[in-house]
C-alpha positions as a LaTeX table, in Angstrom:
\begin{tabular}{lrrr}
\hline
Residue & $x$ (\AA) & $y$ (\AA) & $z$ (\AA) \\
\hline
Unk1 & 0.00 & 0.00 & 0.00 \\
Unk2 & 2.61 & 1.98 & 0.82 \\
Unk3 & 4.52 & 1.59 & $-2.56$ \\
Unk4 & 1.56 & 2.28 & $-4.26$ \\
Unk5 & 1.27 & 5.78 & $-2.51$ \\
Unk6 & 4.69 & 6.78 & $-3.14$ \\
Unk7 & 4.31 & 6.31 & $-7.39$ \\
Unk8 & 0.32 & 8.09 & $-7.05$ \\
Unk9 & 2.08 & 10.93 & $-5.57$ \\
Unk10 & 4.90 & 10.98 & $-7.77$ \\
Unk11 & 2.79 & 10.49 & $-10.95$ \\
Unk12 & 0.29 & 13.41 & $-9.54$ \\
Unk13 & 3.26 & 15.71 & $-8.76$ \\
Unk14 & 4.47 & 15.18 & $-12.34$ \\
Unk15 & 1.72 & 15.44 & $-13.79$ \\
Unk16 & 1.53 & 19.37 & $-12.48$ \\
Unk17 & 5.24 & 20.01 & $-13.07$ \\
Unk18 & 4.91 & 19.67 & $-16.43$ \\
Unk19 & 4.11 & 22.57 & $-16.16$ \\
Unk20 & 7.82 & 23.85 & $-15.24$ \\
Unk21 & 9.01 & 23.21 & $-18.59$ \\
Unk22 & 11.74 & 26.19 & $-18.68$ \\
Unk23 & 12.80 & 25.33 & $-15.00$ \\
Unk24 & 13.37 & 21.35 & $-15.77$ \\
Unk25 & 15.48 & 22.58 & $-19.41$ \\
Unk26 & 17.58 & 24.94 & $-17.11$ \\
Unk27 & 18.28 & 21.68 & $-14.72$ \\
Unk28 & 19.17 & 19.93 & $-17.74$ \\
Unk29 & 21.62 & 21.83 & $-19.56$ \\
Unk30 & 23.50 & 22.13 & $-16.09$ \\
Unk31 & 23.66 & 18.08 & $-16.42$ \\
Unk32 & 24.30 & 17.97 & $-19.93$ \\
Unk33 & 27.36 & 20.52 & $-19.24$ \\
Unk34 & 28.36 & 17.93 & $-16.58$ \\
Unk35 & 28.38 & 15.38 & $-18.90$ \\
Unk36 & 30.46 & 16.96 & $-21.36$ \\
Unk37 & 32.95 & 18.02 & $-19.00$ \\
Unk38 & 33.57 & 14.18 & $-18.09$ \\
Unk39 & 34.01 & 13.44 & $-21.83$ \\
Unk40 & 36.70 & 15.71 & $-21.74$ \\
Unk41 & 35.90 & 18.40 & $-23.82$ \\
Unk42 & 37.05 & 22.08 & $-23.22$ \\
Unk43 & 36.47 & 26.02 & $-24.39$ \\
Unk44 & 39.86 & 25.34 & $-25.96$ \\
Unk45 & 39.12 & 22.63 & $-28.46$ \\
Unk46 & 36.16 & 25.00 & $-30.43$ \\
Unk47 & 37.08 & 26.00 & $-33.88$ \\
Unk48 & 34.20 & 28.19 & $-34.41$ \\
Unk49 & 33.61 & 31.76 & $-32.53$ \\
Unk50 & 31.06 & 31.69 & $-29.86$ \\
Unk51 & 28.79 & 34.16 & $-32.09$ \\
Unk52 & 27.74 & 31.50 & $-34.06$ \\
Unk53 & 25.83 & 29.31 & $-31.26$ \\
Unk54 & 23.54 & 32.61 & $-30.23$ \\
Unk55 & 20.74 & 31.72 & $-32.57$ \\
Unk56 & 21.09 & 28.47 & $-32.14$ \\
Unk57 & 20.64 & 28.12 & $-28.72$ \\
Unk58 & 18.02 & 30.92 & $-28.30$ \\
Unk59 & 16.15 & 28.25 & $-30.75$ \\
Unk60 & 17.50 & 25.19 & $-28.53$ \\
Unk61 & 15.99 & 26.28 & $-25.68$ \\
Unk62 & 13.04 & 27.78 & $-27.15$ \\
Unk63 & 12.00 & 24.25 & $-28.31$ \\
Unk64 & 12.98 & 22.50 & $-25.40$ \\
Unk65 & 11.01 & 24.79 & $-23.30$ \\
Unk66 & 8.12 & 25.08 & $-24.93$ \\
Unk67 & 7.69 & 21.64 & $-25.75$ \\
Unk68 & 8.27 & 20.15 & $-22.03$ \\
Unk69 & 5.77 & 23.07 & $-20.90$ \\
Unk70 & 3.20 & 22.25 & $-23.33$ \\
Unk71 & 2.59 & 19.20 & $-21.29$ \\
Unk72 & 0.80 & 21.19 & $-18.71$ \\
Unk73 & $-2.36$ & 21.53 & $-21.67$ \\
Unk74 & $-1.51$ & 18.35 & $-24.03$ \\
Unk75 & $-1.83$ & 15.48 & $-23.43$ \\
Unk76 & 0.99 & 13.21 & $-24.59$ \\
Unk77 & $-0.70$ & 11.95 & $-27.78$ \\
Unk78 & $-1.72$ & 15.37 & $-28.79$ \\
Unk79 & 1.72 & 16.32 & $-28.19$ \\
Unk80 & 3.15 & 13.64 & $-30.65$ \\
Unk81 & 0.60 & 14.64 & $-33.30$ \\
Unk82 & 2.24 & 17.81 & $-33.87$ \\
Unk83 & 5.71 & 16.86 & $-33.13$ \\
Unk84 & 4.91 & 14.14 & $-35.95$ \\
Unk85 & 4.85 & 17.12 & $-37.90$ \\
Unk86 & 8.34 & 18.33 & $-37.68$ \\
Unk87 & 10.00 & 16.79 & $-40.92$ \\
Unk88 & 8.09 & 19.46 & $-43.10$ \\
Unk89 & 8.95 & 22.43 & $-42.20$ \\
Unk90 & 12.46 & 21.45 & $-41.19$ \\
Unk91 & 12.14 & 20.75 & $-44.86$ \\
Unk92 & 10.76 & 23.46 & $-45.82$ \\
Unk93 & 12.82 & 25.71 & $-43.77$ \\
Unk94 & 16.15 & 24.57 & $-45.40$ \\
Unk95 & 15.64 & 26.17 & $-48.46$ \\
Unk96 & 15.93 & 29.69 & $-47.11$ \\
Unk97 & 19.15 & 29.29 & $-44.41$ \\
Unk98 & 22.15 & 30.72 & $-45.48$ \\
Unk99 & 24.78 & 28.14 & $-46.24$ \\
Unk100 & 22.02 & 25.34 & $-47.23$ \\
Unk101 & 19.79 & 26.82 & $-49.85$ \\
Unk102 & 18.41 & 23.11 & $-50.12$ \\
Unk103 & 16.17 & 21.83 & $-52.66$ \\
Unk104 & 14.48 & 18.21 & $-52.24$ \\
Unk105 & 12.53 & 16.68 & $-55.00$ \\
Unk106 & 8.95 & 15.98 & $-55.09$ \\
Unk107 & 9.13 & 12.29 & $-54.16$ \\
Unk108 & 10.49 & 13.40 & $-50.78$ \\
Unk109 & 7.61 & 15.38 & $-49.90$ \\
Unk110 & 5.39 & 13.05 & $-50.46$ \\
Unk111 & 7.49 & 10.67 & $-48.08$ \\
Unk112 & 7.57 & 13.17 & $-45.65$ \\
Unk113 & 3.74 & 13.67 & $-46.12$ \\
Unk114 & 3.24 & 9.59 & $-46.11$ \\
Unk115 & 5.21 & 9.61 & $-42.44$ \\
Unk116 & 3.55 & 12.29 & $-40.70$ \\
Unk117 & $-0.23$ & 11.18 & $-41.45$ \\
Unk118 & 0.79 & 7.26 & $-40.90$ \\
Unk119 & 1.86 & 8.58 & $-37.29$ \\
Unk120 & $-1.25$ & 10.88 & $-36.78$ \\
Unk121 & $-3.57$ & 8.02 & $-37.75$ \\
Unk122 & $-1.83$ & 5.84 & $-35.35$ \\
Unk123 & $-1.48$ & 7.95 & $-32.71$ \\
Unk124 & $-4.86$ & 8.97 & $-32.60$ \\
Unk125 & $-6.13$ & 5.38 & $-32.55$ \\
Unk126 & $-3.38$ & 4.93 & $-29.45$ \\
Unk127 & $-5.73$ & 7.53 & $-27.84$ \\
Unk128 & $-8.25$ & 6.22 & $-25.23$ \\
Unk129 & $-10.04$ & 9.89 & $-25.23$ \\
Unk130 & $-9.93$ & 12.67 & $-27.91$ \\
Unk131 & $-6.90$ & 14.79 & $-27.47$ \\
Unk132 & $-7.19$ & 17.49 & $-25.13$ \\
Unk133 & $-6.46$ & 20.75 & $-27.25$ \\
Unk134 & $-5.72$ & 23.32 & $-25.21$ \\
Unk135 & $-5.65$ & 26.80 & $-26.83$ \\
Unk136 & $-2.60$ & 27.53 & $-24.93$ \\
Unk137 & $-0.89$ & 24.26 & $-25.18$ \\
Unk138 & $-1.36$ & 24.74 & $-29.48$ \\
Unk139 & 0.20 & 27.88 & $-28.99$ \\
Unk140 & 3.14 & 26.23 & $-27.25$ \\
Unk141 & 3.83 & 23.27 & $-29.39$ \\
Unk142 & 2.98 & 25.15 & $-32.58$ \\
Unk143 & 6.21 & 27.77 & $-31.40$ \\
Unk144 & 8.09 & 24.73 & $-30.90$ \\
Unk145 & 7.60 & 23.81 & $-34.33$ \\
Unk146 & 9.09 & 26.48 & $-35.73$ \\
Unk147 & 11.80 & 26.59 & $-33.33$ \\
Unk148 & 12.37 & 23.42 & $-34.52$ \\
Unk149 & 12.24 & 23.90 & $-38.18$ \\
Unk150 & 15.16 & 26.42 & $-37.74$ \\
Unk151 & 17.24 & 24.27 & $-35.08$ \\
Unk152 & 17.96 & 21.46 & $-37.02$ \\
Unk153 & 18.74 & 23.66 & $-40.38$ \\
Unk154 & 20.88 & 25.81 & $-38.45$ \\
Unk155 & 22.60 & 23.09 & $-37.02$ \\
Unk156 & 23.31 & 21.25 & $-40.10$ \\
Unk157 & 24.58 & 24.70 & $-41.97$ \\
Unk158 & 27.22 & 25.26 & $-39.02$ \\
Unk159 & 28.41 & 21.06 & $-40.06$ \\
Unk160 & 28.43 & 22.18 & $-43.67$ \\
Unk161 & 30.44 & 25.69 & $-42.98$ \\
Unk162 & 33.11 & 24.67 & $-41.09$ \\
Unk163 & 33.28 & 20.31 & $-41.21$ \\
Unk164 & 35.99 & 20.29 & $-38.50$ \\
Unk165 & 32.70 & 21.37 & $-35.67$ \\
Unk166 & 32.07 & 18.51 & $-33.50$ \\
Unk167 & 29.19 & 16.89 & $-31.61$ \\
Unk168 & 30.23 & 18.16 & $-28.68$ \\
Unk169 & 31.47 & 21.14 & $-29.32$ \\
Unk170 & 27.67 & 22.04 & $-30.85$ \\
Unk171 & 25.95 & 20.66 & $-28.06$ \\
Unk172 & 28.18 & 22.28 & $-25.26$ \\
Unk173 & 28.32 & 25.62 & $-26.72$ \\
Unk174 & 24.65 & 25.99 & $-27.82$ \\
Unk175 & 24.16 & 25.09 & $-23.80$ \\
Unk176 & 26.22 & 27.54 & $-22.25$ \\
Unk177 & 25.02 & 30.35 & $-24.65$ \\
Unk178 & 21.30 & 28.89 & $-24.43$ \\
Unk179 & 21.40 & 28.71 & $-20.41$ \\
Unk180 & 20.61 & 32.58 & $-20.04$ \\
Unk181 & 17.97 & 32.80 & $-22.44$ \\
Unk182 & 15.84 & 30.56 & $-19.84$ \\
Unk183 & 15.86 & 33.10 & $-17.17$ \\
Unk184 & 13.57 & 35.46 & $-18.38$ \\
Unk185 & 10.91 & 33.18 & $-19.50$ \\
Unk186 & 11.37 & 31.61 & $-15.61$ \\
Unk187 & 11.54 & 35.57 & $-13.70$ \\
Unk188 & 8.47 & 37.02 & $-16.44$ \\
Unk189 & 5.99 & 33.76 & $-15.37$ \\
Unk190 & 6.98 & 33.33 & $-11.65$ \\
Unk191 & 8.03 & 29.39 & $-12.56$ \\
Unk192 & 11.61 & 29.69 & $-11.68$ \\
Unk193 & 10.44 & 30.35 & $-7.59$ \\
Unk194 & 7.25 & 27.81 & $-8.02$ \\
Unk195 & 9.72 & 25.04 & $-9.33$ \\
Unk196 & 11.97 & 25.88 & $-6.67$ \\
Unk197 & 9.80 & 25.01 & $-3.50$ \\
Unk198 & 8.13 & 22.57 & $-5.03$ \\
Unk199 & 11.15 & 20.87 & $-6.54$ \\
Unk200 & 12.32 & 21.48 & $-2.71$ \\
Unk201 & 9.92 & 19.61 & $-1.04$ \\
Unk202 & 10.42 & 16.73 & $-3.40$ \\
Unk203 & 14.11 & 16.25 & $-3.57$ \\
Unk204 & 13.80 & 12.77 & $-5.37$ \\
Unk205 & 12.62 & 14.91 & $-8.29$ \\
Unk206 & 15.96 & 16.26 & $-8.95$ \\
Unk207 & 17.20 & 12.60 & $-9.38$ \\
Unk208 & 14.59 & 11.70 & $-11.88$ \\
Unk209 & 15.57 & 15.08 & $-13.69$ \\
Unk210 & 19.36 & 13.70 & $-13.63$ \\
Unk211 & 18.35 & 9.83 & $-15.06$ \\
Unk212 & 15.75 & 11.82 & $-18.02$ \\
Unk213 & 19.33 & 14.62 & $-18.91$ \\
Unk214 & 21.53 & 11.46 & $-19.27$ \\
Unk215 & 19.14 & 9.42 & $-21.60$ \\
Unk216 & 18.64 & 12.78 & $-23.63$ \\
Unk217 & 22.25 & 13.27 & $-23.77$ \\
Unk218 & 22.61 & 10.14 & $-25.89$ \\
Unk219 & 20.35 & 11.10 & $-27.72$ \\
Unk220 & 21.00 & 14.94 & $-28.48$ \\
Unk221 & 24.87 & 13.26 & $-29.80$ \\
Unk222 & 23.34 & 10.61 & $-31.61$ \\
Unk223 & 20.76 & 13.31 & $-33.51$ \\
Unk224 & 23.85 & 15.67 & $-34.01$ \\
Unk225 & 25.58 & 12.93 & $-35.79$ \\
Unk226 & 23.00 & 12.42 & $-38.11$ \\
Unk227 & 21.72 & 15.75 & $-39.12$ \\
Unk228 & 26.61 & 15.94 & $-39.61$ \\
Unk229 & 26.47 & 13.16 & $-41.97$ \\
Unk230 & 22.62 & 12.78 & $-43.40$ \\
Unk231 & 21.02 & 16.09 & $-43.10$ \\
Unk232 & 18.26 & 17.76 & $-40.64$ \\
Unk233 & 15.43 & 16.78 & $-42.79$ \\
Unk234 & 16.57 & 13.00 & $-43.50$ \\
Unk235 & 17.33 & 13.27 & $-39.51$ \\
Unk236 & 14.11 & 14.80 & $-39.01$ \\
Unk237 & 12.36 & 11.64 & $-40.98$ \\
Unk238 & 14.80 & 9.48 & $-38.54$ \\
Unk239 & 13.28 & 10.60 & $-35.62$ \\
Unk240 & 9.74 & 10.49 & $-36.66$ \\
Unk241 & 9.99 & 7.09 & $-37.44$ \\
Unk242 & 11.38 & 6.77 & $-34.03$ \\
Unk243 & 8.21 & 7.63 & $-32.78$ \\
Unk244 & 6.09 & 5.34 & $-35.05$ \\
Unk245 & 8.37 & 2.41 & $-33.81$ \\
Unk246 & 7.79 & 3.36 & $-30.22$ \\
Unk247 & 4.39 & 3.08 & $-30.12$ \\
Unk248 & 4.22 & $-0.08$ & $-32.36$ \\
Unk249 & 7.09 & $-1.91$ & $-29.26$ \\
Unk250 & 4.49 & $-0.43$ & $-27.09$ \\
Unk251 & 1.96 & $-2.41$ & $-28.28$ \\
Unk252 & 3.83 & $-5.59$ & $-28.84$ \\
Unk253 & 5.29 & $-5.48$ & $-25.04$ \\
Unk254 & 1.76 & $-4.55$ & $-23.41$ \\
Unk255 & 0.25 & $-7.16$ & $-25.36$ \\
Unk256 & $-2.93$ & $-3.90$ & $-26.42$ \\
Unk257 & $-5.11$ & $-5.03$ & $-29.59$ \\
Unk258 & $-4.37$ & $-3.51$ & $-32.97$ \\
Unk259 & $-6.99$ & $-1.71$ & $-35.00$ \\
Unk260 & $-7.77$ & $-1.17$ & $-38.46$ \\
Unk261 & $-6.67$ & 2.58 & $-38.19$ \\
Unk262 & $-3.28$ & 1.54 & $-36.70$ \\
Unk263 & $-2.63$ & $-0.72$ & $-39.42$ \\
Unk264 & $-3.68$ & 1.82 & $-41.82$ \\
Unk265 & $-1.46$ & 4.28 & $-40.33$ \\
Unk266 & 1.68 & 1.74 & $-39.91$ \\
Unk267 & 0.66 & 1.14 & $-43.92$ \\
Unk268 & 1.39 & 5.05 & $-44.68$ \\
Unk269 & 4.13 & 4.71 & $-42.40$ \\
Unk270 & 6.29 & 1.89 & $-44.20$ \\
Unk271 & 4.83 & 3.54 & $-47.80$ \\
Unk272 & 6.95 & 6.48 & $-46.93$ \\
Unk273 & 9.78 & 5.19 & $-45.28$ \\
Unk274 & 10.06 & 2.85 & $-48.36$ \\
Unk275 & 10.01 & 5.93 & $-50.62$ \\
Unk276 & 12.32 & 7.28 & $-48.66$ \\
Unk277 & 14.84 & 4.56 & $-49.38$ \\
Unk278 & 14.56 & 4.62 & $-53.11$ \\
Unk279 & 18.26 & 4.34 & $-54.55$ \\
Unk280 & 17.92 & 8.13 & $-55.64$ \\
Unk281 & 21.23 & 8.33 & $-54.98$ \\
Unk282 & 22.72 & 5.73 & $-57.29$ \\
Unk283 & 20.62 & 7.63 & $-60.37$ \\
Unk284 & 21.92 & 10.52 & $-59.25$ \\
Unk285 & 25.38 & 9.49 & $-59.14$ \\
Unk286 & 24.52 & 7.70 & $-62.76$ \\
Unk287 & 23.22 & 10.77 & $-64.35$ \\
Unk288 & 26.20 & 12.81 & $-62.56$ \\
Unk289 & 28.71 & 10.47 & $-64.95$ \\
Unk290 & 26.83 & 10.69 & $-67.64$ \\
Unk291 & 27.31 & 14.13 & $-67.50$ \\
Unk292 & 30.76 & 14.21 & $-66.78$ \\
Unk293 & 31.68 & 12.14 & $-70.20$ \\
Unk294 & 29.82 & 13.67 & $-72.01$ \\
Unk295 & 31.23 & 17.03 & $-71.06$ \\
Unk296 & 34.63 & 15.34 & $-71.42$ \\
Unk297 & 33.52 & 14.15 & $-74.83$ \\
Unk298 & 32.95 & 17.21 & $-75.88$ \\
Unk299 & 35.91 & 19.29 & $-74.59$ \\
Unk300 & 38.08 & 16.47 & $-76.49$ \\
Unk301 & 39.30 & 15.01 & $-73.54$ \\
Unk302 & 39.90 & 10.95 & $-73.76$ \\
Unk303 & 38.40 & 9.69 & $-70.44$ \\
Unk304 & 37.80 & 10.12 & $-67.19$ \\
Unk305 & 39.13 & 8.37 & $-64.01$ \\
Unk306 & 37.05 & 6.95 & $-61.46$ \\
Unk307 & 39.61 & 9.05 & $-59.00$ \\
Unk308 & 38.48 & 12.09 & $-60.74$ \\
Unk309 & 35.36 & 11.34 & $-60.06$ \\
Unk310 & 35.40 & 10.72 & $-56.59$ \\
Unk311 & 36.97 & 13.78 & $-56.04$ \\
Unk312 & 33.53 & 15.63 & $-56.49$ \\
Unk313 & 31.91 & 17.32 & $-53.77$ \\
Unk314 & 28.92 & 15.24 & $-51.91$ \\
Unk315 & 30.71 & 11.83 & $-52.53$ \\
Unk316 & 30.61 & 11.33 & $-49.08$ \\
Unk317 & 34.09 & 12.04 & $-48.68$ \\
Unk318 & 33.71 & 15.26 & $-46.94$ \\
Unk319 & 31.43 & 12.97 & $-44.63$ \\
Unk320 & 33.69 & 10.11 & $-43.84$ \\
Unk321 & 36.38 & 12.54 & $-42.64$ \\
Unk322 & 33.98 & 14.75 & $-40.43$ \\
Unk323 & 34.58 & 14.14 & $-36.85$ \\
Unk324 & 31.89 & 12.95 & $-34.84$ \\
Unk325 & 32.90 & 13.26 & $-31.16$ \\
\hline
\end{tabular}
């Protein structure tokens, strides 16, 4: 009985501190920080100025914030709904940063578009009750969204300007420069005192907070890496998926029946991730070849080398020698 008091009060206290959304991303980037120190990294290993990181982490914590504090009038599978969303205008987005100017074609759109509704559909048949859609919390999440659209563009054009960046160096510079840009969201709506004694009185919360940074550590590096070597939007896509695949092991481990409407949406969901994985690339690299003799051809040259040709930019060179950590 006793046991079963200690996780209703937990679950009830968490349940109203989602509310503390800026408070619990202020706590993490002090563990994250932590983290990175033990990893070894310094100030002294950076190679790019620390002007670059200042939209980038006003965006970083923007999004973290705002999602974790949208929790307070979402529920969680409203919440995934429009985080399912992200992929779009991330790519979208990329074709106006500086530095990327990115183009995709048409049959990546309609991946993209594929994804997102096979996750809606199956989210909203993971639902027990309609979404709770909370003026305010749409507000939230829908800022987070475009926060997000720029973060992972922004990100990936700061990889593509200057290759030698790191993981680490990204992640610990767009915290220490993001930190400060949490306090007057915290000072303007009271939260930073309210999470303060209530945190206080619940001390075990701060361990919880330590366990969730950790596991999101992982994670931030692993979604660095990819949006270094893949892209934000292919990254973006990644992640998504993630989500679709999280669900679908939640099902399979709780043993909870499958409907119609979540094998439709797990339908739309491999449809796009199998468009996704069409060997564009290999036609590209084809046509690129093609081109290449031909312009050879023309200019009266003989041949040309396959070392010549793998001496082009995007041949995944530039990728194999980009550090990761």
């Amino acid at each position: 009985m006793g046991d079963l008091t200690v996780k209703l009060v937990m679950v009830l206290f968490f349940s109203s501190c989602f509310s503390y959304g800026w408070y619990f991303t202020f706590v993490q980037g002090f563990v994250y920080l932590c983290l990175i120190y033990l990893q070894g990294f310094t100030s002294k290993q950076m190679v790019n100025p620390w002007k670059t990181y200042v939209k980038l982490s006003a965006v970083l914590m923007g999004s973290h914030g705002l999602t974790k504090g949208s929790l307070a009038f979402l529920n969680y599978p409203a919440q995934i709904m429009f985080k399912s969303t992200k992929v779009l205008p991330v790519m979208i987005m990329g074709a106006f940063i500086p530095g990327l100017r990115r183009k995709y074609p048409l049959h990546e759109y309609i991946s993209a578009i594929l994804l997102v509704v096979g996750l809606i559909l199956f989210t909203l048949a993971d639902a027990q009750t309609s979404p709770n859609f909370s003026m305010i919390g749409v507000i939230m999440i829908s800022g987070a969204l475009v926060m997000d659209s720029f973060l992972g563009n922004l990100q990936e054009a700061i990889f593509t300007m200057n290759p030698e960046t790191t993981q680490m160096e990204m992640l610990f510079c767009s915290t220490v420069v993001g930190l400060p840009f949490l306090i007057p969201p915290m000072l303007f709506t009271g939260e930073l005192f309210k999470a303060w004694t209530s945190c206080s009185q619940h001390p075990y919360v701060y361990g919880v907070l330590v366990f969730e940074a950790m596991a999101t550590f992982i994670g931030q590096v692993s979604v660095l890496s990819l949006i270094a070597i893949f892209g934000a939007a292919t990254t973006a896509m990644i992640t998504t998926a993630r989500k679709a695949v999280t669900l679908l092991l939640s099902y399979l481990i709780f043993t909870k029946p499958l409907t119609e409407q979540h094998g439709s949406g797990l339908l739309l969901i491999a449809m796009g991730i199998t468009l996704k994985m069409l060997p564009d690339n290999k036609f590209t690299s084809t046509k690129t070849k093609r081109v290449l003799t031909s312009s050879a051809r023309d200019n009266g040259a003989k041949s040309t080398s396959d070392e010549e040709l793998g001496t082009l930019p995007n041949s995944g060179e530039n990728d194999e020698r980009r550090p990761l950590v």
